[in-house]
N, C-alpha and C positions, 0 to 999 in steps of 0.2 A: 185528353185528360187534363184537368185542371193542376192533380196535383197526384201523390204517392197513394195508395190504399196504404190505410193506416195499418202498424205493423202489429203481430201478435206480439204477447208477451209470457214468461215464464217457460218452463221448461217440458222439452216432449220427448221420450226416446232416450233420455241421457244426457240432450244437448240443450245450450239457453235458445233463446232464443234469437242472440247475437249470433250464434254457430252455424244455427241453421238457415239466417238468414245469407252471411257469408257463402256457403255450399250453395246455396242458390245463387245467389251473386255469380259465382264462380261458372257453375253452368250455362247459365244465358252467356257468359261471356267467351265461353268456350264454344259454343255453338255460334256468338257473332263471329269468332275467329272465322269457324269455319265455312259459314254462310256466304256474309263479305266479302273475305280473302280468297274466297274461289266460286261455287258455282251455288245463288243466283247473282252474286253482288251485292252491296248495301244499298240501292237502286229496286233489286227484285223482290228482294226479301222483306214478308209479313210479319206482323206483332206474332199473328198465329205461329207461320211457317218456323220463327225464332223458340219459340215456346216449344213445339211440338221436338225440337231438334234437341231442345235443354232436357226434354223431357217432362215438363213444368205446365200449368197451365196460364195462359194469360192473365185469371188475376192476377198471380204469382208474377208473372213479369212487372206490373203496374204497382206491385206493392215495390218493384227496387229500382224503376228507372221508369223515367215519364214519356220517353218516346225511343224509336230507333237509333234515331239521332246522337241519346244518349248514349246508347250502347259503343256505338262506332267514336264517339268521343273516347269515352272511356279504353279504347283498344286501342287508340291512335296515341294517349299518353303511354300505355301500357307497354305497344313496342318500343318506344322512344328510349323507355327505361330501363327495357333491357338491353337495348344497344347502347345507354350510357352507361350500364355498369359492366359489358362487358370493354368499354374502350377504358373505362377507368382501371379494370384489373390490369388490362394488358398496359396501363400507363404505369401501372405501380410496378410490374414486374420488369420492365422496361428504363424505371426512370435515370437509373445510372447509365445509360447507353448515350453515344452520339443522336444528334439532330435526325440526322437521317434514318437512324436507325427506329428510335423513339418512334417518330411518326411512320414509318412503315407498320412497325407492330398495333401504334394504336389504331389505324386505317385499317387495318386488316381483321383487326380484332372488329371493329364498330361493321365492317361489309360482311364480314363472314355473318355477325348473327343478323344483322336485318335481311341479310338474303338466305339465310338459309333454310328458312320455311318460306315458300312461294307465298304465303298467305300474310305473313307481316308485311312482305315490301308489296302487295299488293294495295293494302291499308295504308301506309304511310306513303307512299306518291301514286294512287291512282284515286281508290274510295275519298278518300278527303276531300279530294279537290272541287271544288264550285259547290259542295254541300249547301250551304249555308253563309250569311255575313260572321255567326258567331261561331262558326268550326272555323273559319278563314283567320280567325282575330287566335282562336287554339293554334293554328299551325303556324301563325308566323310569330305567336307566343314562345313556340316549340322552335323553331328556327332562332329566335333570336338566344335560345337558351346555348345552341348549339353554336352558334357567335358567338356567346362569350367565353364557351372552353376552347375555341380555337384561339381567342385573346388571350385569355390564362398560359397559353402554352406558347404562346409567343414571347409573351411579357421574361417566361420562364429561359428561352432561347436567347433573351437579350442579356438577363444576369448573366448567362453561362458565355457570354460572348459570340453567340451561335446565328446572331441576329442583330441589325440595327436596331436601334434604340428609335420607333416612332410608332404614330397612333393606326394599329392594325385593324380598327373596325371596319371599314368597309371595304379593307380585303380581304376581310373574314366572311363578311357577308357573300360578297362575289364568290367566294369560295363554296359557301354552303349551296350559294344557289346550284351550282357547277356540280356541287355533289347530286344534289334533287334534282338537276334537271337530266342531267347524263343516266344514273342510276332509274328516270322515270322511263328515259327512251329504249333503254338497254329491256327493262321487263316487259314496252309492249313491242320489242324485234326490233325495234327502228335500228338501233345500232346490234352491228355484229363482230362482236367482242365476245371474249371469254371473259369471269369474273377477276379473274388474277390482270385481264390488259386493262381493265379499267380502275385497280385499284394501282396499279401500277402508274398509270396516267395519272391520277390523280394525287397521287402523293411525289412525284414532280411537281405539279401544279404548287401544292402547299410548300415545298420547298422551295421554289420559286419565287415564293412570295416570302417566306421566314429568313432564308440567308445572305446575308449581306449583298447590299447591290455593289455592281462590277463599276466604277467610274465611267464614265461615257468618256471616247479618246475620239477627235475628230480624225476621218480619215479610217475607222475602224470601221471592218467588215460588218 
């Protein structure tokens, strides 16, 4: 398809035509939830098979999203953003607390909700990967977004004295990778950990990197 079917306009049923196209919106994207993030994949899965599961007919898909691809873009921002507002709740309930403590709550907050539907952490480190050159440019868009609230929280651990004062980008990045890449292995078995050992692991890792380095003493273990 070259481009959108052009939309209706004015009102049917009560609703504009803005309303109803939303509600649609909503459904194809709640059937990509479910499609993608579990059984056939964003891989198996048809314009049809998506439509038929919205309940919608395929024009109706082409009138709000131009390919699959779309779709799964779209779900891949979607998780992202609720795993960023639940780590920003738990950063605001959190924020008068120690270092360590901060980041445990927001790590735990940001793991609990991307895993807690099998079908989000499925989307965000499994379906994405090798999609496309312009899903690859979305997720490392998306990645570097997550780079900068871990700099943001850094920056916030040096005012507080909780941290050296220097430039944390690219152990922010190594961080992130460490998170996507542990978190991808963990969903297809490779590692066998419970979710609590790997968020546990991982927020040593961050603290590791946030609190002041030890002097190096020659002669030390």
């Amino acid at each position: 398809m070259a481009g959108r079917v052009r939309q209706p306009t004015g009102r049917y049923g009560g609703r504009s035509a803005e309303e109803r196209r939303a509600e649609r919106r909503s459904r194809f994207l709640d059937a990509g939830l479910q499609l993608f993030g579990d059984t056939p994949g964003y891989r198996g899965t048809t314009v049809a098979a998506l439509s038929d599961a919205a309940g919608l007919s395929t024009r109706q898909f082409y009138e709000e999203f131009r390919s699959l691809e779309e779709v799964l873009a779209a779900l891949h921002l979607q998780v992202n953003d609720w795993a960023e507002e639940a780590a920003l709740a738990a950063l605001a309930e959190a924020a008068d607390l120690p270092l360590a403590e901060r980041a445990t709550a927001v790590f735990r907050a940001y793991a609990a909700n991307v895993t807690g539907d099998p079908r989000r952490i499925r989307i965000t480190f499994l379906e994405i990967v090798g999609v496309s050159p312009q899903m690859e440019r979305q997720r490392l868009a998306r990645r570097s977004r997550w780079v900068d609230f871990i700099c943001a929280q850094a920056a916030t651990a040096v005012e507080r004295g909780e941290a050296d004062p220097r430039d944390y980008r690219v152990a922010a990045a190594a961080f992130i990778g460490s998170v996507n890449g542990l978190l991808h292995d963990w969903t297809v078995g490779w590692v066998d950990a419970t979710l609590d050992d790997l968020v546990d692991e991982l927020v040593r890792m961050l603290l590791g990197i946030l609190r002041p380095a030890v002097p190096w003493r020659a002669g030390a273990p």
